[in-house]
MARVEXDREN-953716 format. One line per 5 residues: their letters; for each residue x, y, z of N, C-alpha, C, O, CB. Coordinates in pm, 1 decimal. Glycine has a CB too. Layout:
N
A> X,Y,Z,X,Y,Z,X,Y,Z,X,Y,Z,X,Y,Z  ...
***
This chain:
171
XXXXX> -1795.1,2341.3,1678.9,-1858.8,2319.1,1551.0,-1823.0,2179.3,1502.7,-1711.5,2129.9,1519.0,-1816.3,2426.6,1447.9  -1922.6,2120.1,1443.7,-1904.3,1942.5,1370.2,-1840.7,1977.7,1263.8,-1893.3,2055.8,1184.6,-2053.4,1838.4,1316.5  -1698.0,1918.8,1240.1,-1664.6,1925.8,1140.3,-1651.9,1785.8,1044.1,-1677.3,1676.9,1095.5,-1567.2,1994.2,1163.3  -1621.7,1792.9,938.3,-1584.4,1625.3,923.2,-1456.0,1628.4,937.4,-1420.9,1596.0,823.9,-1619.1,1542.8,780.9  -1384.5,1640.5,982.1,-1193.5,1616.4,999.5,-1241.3,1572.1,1189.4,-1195.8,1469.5,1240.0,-1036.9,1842.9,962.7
XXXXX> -1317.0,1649.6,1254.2,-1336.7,1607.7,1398.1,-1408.6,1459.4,1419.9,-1376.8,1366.9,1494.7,-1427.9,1721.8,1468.5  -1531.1,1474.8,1313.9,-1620.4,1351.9,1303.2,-1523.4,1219.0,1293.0,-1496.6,1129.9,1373.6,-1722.6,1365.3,1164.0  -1488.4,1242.6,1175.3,-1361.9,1120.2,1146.4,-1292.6,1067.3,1231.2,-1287.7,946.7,1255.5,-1258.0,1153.4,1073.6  -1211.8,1184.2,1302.0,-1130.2,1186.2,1430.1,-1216.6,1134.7,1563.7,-1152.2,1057.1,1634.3,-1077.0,1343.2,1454.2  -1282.6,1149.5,1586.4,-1402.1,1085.5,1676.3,-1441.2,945.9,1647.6,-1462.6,856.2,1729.2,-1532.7,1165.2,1660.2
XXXXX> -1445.8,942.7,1547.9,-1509.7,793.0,1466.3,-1389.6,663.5,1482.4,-1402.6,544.9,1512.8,-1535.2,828.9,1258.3  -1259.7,753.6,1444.1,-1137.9,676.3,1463.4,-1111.5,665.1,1585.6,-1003.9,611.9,1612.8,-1029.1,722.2,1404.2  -1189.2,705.5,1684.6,-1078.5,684.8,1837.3,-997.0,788.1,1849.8,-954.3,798.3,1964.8,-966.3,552.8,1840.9  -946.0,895.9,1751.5,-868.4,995.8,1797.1,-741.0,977.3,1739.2,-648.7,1058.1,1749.8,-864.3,1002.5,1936.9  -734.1,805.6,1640.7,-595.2,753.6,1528.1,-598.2,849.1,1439.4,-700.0,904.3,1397.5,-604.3,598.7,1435.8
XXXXX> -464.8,875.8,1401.8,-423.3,940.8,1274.5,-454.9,876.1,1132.2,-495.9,918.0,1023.9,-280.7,954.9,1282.9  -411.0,738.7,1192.0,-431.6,684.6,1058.9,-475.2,535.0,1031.5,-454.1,504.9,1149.0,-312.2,704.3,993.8  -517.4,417.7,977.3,-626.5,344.3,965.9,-517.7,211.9,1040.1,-397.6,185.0,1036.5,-706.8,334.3,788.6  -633.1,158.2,1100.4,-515.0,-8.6,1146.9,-571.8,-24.0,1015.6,-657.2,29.4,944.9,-549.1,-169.9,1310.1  -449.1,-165.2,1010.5,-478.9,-273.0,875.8,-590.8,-329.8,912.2,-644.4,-334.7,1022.9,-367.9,-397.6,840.0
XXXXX> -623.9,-374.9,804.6,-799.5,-435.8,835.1,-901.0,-389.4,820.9,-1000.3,-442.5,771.2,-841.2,-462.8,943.7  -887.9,-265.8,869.6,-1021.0,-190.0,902.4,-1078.1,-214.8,778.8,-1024.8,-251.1,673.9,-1015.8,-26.6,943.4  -1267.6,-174.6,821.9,-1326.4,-168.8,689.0,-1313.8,-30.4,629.8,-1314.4,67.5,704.4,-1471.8,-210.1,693.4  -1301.9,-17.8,494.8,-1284.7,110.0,394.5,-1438.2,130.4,432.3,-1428.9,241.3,484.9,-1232.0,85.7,200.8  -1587.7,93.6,441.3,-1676.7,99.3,465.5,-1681.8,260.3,578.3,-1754.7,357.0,555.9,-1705.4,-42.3,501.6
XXXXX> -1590.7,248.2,686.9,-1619.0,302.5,814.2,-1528.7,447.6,789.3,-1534.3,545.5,863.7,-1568.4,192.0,952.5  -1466.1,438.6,697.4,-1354.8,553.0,668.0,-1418.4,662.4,548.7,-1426.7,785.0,554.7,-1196.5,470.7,602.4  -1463.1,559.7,429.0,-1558.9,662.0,333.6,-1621.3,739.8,377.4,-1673.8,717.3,486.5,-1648.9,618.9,261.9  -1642.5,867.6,309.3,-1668.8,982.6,328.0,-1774.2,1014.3,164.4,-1725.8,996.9,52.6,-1513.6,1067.2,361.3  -1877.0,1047.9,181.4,-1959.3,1056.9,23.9,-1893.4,1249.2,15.7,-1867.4,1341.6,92.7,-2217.7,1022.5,34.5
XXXXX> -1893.7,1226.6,-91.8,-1864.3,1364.6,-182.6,-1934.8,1481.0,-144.9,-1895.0,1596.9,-156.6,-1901.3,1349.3,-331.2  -2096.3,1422.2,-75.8,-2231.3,1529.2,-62.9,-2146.6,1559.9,84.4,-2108.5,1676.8,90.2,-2443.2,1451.2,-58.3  -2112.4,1481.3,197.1,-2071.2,1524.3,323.9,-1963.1,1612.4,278.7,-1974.9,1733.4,297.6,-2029.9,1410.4,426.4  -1850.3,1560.9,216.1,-1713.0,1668.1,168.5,-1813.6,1805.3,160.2,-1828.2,1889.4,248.9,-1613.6,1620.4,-26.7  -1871.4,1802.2,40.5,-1916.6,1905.6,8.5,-2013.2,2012.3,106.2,-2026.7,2131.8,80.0,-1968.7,1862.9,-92.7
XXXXX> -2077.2,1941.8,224.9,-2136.4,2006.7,322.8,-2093.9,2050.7,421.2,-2157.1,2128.2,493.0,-2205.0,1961.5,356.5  -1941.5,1996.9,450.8,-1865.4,2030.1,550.2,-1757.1,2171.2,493.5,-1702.2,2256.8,562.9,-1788.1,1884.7,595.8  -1755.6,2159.9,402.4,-1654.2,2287.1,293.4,-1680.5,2411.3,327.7,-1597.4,2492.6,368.3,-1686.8,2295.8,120.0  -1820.2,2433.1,309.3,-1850.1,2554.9,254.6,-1964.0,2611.4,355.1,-2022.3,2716.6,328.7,-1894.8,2539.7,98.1  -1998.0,2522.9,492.7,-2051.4,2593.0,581.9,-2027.8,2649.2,710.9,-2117.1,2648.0,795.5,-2117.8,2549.9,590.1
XXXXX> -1866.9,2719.8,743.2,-1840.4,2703.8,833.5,-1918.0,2898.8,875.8,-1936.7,2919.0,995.8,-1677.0,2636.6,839.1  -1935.4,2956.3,828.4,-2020.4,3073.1,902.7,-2122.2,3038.0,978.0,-2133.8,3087.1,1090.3,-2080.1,3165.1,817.5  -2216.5,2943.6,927.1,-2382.3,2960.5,958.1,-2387.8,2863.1,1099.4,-2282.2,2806.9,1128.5,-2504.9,2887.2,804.7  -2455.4,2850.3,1150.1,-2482.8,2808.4,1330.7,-2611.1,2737.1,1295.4,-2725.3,2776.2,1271.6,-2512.8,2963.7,1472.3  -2551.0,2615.7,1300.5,-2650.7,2492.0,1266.8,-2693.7,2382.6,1390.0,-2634.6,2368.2,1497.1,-2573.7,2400.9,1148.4
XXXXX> -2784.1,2328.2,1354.3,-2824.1,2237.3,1479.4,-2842.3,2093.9,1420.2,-2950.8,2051.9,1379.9,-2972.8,2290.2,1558.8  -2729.8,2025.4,1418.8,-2749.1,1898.0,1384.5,-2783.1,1779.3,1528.5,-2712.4,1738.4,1620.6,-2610.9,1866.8,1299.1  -2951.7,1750.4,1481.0,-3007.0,1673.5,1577.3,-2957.4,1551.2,1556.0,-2953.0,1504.8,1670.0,-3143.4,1674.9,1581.8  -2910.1,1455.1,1470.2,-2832.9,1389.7,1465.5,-2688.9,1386.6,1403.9,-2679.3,1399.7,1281.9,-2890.2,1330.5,1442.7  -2593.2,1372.6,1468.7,-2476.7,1400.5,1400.6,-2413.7,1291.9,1345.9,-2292.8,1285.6,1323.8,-2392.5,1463.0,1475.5
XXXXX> -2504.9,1195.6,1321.2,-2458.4,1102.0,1143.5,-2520.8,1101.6,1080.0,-2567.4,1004.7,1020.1,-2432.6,967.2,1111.0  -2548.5,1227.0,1067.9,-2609.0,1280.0,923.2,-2614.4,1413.5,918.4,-2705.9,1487.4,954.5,-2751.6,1235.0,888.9  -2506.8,1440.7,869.9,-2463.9,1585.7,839.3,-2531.4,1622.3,713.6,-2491.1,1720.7,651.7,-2303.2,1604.9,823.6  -2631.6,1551.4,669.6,-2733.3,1602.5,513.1,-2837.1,1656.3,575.5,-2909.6,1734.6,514.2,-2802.6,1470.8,391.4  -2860.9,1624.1,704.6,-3005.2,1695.0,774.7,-2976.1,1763.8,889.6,-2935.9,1706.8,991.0,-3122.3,1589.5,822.2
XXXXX> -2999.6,1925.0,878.5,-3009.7,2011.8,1018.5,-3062.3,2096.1,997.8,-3116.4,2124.0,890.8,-2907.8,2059.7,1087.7  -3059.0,2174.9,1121.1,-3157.8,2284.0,1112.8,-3126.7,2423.1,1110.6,-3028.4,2425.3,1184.6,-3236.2,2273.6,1209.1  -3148.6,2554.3,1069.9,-3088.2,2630.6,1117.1,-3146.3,2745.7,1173.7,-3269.2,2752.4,1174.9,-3016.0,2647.5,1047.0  -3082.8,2832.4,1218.3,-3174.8,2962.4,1284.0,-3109.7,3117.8,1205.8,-2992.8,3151.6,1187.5,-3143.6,2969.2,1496.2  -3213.1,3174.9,1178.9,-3191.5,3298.9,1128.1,-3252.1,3416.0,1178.1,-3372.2,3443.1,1177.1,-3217.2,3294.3,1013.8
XXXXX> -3122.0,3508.8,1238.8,-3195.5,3633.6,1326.5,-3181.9,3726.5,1244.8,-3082.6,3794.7,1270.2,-3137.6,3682.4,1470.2  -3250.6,3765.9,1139.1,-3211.0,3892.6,1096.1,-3172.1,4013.3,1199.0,-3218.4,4017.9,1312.9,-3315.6,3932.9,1016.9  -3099.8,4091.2,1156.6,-3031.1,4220.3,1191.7,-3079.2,4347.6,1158.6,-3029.6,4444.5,1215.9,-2915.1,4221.4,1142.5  -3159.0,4361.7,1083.7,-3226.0,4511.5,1023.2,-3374.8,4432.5,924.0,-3384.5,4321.3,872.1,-3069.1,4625.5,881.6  -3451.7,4524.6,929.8,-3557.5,4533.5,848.7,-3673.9,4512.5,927.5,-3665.3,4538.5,1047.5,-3548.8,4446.4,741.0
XXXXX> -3798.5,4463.2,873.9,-3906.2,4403.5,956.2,-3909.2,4312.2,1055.3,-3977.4,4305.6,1157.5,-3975.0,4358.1,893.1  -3814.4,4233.9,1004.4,-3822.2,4079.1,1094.2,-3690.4,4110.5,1202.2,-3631.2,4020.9,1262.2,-3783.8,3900.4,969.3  -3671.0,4198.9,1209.0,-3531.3,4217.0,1285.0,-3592.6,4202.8,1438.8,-3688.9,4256.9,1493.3,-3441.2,4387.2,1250.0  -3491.1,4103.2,1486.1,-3447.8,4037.3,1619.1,-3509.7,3919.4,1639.5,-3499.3,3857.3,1745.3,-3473.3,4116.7,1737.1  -3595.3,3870.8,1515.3,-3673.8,3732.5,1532.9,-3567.2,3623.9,1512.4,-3457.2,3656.2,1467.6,-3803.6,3711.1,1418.4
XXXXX> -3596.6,3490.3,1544.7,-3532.2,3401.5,1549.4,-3644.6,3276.1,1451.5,-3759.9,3240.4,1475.3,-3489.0,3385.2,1710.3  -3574.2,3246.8,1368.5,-3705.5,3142.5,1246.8,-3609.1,3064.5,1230.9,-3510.9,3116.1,1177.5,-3786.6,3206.0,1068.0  -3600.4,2943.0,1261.8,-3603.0,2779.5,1284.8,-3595.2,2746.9,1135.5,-3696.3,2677.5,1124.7,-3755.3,2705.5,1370.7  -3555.0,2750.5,1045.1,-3507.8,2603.9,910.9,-3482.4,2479.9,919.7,-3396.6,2425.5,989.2,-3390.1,2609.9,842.3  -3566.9,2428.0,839.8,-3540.9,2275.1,845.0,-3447.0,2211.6,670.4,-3495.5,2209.0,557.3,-3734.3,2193.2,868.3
XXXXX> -3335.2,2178.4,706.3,-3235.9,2132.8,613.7,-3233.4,2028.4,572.6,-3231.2,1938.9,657.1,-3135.5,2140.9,643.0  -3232.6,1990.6,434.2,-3227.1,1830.9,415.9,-3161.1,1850.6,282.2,-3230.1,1882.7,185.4,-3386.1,1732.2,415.7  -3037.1,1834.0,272.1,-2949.1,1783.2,144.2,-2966.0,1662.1,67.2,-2909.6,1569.4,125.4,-2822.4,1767.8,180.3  -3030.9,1619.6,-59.1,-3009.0,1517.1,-119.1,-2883.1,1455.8,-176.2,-2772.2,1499.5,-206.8,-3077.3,1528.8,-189.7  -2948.1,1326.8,-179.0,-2812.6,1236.0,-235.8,-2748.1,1304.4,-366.2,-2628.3,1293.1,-392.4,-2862.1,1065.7,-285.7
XXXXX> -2832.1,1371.1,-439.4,-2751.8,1460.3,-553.6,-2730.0,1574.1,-561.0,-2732.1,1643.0,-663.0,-2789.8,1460.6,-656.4  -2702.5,1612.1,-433.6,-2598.7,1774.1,-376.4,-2503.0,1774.2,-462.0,-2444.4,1667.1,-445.9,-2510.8,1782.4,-207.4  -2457.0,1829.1,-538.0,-2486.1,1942.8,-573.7,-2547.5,1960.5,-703.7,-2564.9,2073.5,-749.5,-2387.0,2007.0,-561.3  -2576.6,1869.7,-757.3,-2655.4,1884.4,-841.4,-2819.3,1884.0,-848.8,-2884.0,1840.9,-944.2,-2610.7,1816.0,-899.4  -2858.9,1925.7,-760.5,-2996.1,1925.8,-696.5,-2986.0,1984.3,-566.4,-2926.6,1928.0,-474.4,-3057.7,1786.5,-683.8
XXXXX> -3063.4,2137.5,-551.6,-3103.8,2201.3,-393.3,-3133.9,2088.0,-305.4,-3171.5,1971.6,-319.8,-3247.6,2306.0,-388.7  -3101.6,2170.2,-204.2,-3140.4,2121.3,-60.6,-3243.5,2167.1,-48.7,-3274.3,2282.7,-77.4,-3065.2,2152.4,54.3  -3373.2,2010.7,33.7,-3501.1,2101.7,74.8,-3535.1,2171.4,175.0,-3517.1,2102.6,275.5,-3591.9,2049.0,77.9  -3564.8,2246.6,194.4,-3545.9,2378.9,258.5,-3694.5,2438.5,371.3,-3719.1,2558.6,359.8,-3519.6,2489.8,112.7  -3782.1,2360.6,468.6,-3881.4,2427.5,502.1,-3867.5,2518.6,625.4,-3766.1,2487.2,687.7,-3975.6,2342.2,512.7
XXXXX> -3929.2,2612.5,677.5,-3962.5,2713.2,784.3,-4045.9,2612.8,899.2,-4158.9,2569.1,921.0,-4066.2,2854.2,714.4  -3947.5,2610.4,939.1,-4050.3,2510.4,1121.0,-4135.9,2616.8,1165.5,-4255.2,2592.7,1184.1,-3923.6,2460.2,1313.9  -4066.3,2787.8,1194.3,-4167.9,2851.2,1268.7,-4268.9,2942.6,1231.5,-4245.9,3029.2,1147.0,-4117.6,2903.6,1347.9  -4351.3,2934.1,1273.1,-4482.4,2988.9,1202.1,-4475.7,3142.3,1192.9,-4443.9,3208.1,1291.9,-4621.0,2946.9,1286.1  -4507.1,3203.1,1068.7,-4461.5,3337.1,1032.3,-4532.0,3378.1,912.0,-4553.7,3306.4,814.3,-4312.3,3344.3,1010.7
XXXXX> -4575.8,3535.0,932.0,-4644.7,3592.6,833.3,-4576.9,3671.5,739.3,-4549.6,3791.3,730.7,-4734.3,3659.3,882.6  -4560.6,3588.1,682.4,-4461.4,3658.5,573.7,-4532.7,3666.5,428.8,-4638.0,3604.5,414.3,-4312.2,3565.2,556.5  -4477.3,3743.0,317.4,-4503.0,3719.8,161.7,-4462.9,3611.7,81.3,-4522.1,3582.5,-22.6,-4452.1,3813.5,95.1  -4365.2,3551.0,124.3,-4263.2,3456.8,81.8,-4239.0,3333.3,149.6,-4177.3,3253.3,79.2,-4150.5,3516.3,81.1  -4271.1,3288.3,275.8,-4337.0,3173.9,319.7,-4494.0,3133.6,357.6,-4595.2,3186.7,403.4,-4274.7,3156.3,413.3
XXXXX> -4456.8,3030.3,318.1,-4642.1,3029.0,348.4,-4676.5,3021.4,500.6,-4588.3,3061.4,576.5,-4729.0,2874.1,275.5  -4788.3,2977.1,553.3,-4815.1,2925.1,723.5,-4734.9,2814.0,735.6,-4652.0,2807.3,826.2,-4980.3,2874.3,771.9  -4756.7,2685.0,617.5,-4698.9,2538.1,636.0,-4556.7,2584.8,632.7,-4504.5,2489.0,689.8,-4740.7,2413.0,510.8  -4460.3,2664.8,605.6,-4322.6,2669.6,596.3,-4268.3,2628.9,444.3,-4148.6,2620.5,416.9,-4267.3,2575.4,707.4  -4365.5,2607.6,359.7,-4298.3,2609.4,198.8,-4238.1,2753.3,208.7,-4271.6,2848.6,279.0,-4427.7,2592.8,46.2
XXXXX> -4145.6,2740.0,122.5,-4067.1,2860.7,51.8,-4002.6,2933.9,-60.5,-3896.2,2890.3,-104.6,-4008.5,2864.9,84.3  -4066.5,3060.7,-120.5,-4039.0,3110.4,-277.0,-3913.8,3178.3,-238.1,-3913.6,3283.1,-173.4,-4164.3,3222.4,-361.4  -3797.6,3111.9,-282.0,-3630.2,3147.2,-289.7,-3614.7,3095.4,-448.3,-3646.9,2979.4,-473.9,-3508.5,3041.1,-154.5  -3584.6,3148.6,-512.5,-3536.9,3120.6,-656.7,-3426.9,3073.2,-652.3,-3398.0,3052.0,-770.1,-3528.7,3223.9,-745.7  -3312.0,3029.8,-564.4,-3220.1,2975.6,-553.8,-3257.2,2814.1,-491.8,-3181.0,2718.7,-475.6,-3138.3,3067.7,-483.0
XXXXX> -3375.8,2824.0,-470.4,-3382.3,2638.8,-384.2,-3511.0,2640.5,-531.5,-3624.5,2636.7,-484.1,-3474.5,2602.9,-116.6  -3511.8,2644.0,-648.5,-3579.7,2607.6,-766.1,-3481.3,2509.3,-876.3,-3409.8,2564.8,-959.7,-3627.5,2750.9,-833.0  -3486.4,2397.9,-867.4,-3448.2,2314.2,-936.1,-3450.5,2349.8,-1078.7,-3372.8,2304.8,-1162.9,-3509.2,2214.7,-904.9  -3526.1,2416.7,-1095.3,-3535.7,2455.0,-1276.5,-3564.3,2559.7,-1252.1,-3646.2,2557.0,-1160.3,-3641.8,2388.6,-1393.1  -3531.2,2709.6,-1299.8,-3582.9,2833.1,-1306.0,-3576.4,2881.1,-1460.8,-3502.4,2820.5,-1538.3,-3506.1,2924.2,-1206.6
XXXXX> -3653.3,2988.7,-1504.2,-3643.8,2984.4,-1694.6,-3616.2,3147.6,-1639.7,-3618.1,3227.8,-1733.1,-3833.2,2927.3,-1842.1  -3593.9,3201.2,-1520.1,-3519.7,3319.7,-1540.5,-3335.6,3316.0,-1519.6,-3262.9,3414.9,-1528.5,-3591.0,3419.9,-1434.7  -3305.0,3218.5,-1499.6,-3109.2,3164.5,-1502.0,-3137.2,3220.9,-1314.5,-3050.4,3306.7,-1298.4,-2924.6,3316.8,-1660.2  -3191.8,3211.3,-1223.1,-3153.2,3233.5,-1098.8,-3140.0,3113.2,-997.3,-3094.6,3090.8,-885.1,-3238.7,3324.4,-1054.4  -3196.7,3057.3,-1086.3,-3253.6,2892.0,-979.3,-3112.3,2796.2,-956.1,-3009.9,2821.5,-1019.6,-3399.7,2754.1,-1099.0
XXXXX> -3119.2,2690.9,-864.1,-3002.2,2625.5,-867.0,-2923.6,2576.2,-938.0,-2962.4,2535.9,-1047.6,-3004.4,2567.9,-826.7  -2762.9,2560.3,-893.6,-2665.0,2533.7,-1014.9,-2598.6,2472.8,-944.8,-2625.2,2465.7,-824.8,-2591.3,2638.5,-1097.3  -2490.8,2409.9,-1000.1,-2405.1,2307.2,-893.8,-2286.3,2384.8,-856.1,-2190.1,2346.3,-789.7,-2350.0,2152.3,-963.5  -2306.3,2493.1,-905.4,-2225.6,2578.6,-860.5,-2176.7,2645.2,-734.2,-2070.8,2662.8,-673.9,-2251.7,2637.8,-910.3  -2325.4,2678.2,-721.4,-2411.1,2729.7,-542.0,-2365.2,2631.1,-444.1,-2377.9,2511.2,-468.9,-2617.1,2715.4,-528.4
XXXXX> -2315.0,2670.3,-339.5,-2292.4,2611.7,-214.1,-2453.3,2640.4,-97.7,-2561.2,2693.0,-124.7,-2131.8,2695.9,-154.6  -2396.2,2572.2,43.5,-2485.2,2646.0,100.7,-2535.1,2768.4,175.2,-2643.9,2819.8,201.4,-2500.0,2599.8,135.0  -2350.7,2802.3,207.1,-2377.1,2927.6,220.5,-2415.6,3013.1,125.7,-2387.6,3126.1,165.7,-2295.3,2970.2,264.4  -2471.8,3017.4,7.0,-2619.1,3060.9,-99.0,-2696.0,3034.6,-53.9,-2799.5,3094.8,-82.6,-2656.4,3013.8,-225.6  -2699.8,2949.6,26.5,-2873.3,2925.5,103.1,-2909.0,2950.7,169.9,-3028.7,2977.5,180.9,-2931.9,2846.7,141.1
XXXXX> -2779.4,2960.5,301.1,-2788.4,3059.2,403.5,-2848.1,3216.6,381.6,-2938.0,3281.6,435.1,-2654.7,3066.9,447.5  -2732.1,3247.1,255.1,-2740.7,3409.7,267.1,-2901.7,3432.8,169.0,-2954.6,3542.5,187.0,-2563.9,3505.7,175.6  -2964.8,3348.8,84.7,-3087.2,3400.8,71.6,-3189.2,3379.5,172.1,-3280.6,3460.8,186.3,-3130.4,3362.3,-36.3  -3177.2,3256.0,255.6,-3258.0,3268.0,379.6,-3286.4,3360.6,460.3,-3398.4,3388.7,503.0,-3227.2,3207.3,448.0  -3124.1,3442.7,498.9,-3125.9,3550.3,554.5,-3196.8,3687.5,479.8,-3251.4,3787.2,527.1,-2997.2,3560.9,583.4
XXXXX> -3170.4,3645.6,347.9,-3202.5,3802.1,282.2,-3343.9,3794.4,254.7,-3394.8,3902.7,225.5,-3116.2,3846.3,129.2  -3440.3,3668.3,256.8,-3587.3,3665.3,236.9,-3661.8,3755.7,357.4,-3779.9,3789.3,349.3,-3639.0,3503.0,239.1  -3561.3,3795.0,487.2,-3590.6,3856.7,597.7,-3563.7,4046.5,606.8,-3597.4,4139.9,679.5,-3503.0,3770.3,697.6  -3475.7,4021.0,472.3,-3414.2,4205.4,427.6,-3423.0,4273.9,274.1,-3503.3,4362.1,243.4,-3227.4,4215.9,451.2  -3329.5,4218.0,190.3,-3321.4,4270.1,73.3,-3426.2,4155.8,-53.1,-3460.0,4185.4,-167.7,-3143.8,4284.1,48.7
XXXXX> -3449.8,4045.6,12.1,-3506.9,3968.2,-85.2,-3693.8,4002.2,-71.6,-3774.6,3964.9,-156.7,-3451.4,3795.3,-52.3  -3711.8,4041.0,-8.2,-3858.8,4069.4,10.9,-3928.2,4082.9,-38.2,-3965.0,4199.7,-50.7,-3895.2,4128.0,48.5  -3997.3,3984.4,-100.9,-4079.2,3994.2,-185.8,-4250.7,4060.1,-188.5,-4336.2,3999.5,-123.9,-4065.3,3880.7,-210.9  -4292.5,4199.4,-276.2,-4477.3,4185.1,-202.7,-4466.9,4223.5,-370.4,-4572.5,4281.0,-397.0,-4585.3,4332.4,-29.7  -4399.3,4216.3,-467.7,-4476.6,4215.2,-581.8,-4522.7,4039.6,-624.7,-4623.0,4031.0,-695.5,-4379.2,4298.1,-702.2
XXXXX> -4460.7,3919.1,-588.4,-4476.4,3817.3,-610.8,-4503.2,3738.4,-513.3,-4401.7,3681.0,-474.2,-4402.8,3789.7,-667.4  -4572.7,3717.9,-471.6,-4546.7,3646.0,-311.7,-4650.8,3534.2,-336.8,-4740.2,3517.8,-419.9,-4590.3,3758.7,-146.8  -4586.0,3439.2,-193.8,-4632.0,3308.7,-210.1,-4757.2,3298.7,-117.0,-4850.5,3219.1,-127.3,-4518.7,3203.3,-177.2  -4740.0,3389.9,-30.4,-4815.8,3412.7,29.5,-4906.2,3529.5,30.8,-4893.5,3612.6,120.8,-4769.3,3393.4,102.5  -5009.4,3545.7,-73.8,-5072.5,3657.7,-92.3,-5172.2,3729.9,1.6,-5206.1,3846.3,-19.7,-5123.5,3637.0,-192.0
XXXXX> -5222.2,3650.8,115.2,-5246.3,3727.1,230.3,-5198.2,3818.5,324.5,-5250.6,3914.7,380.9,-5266.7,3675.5,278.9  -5057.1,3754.0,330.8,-4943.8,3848.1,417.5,-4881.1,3989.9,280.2,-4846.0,4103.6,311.6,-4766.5,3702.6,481.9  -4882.9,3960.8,206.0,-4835.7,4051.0,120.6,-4940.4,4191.2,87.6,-4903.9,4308.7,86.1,-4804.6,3965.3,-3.8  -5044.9,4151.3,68.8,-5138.7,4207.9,81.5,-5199.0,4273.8,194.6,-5260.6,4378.0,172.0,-5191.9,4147.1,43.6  -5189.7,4220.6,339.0,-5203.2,4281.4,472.4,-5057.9,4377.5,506.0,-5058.5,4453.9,602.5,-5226.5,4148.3,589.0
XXXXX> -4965.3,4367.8,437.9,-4799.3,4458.8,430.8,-4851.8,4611.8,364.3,-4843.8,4722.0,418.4,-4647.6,4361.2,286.8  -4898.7,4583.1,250.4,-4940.2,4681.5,121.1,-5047.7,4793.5,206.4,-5039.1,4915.9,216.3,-5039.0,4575.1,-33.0  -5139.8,4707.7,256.3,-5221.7,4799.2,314.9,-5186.1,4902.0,447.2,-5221.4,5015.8,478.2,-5322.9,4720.3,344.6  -5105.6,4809.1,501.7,-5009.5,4894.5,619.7,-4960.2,4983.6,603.3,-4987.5,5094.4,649.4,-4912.1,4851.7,670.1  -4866.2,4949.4,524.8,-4765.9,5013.3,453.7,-4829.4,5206.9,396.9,-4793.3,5320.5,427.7,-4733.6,4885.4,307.2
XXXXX> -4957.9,5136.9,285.2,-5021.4,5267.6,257.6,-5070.4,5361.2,399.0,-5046.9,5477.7,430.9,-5153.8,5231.1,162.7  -5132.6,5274.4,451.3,-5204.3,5338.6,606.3,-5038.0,5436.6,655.9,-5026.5,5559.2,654.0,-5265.0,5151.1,770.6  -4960.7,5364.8,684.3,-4878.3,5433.5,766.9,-4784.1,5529.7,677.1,-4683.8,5577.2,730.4,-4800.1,5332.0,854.0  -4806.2,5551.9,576.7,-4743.7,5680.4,500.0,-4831.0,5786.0,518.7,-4809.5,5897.1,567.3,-4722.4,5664.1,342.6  -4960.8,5723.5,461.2,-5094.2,5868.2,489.9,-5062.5,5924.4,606.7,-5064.7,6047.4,611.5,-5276.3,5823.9,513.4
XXXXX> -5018.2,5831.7,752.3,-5018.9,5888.7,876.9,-4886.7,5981.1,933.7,-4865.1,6055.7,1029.2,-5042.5,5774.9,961.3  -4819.0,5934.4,826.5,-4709.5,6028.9,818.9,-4678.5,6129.5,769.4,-4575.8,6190.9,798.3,-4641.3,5997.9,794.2  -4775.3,6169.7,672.8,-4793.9,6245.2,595.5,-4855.3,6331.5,678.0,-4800.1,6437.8,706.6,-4846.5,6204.9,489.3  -5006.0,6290.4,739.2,-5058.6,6363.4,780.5,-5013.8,6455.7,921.9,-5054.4,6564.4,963.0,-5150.7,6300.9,774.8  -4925.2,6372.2,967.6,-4861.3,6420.9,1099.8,-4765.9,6565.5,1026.1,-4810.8,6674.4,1061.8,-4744.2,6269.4,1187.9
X> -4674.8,6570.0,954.9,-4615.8,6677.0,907.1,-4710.3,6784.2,887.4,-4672.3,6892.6,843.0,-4548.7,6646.7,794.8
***
């Protein structure tokens, strides 16, 4: 796993500690990396470049529900004002869901910069909050009364009814 204590350590040659001279330039560390390296050590990320730990990707297999055993691709991008401003957040892989669209936008009330119900982002939230609603948009977050995607929500509803009648009717 990339950490920043390894990065550093890599960056330095493997020194403990700075020759004289060096530039302070090559040693700084921004607050947004501190802060991205803290608080994500659960989630299994794919950083395509690793000098820039503000952009990766991630994969989410849900474990139970509908989407269970799929694998859906996230695309990560932390701004310069982490934490005071979400990370943007799109779906690389194409999926019929209520709550992503086809393009990979996504209705998470936690990646909402302003919410007027108190759920939306706070600087409080790390990313493992982002992780675990990513994951839960696949289980407990499921949205088909609000969805962003009202085709897929609507093709769920109708299923959904179909396959109770058929269960019904089988008893």
């Amino acid at each position: 796993m990339l950490t920043l204590a390894s990065k550093l350590k890599k960056d330095d040659g493997g020194k403990t500690g700075r020759a004289s001279g060096a530039s302070d330039s090559t040693h700084r560390v921004s607050i947004r990396d501190r802060l991205l390296t803290k608080g994500n050590r659960t989630c299994k990320a794919n950083f395509p470049d690793e000098d820039k730990l503000h952009h990766f990707q991630l994969a989410v297999s849900p474990d139970e529900g509908y989407y269970q055993s799929g694998r859906f691709q996230f695309e990560i991008d932390v701004p310069e004002a982490y934490n005071m401003v979400p990370p943007k957040v799109k779906c690389l892989t194409r999926i019929w869901h209520p709550n992503i669209t086809e393009n990979g936008e996504i209705c998470l009330s936690l990646l909402r910069e302003h919410s007027i119900d108190g759920t939306g982002w706070a600087p409080t939230r790390t990313l493992k909050d982002v992780v675990w609603g990513l994951n839960s948009l696949f289980t407990d977050l499921l949205n088909f009364d609000d969805p962003l995607n009202i085709d897929a929500a609507e093709h769920h509803l109708r299923d959904k009814v179909r396959n109770e009648c058929q269960v019904f009717l089988n008893l």
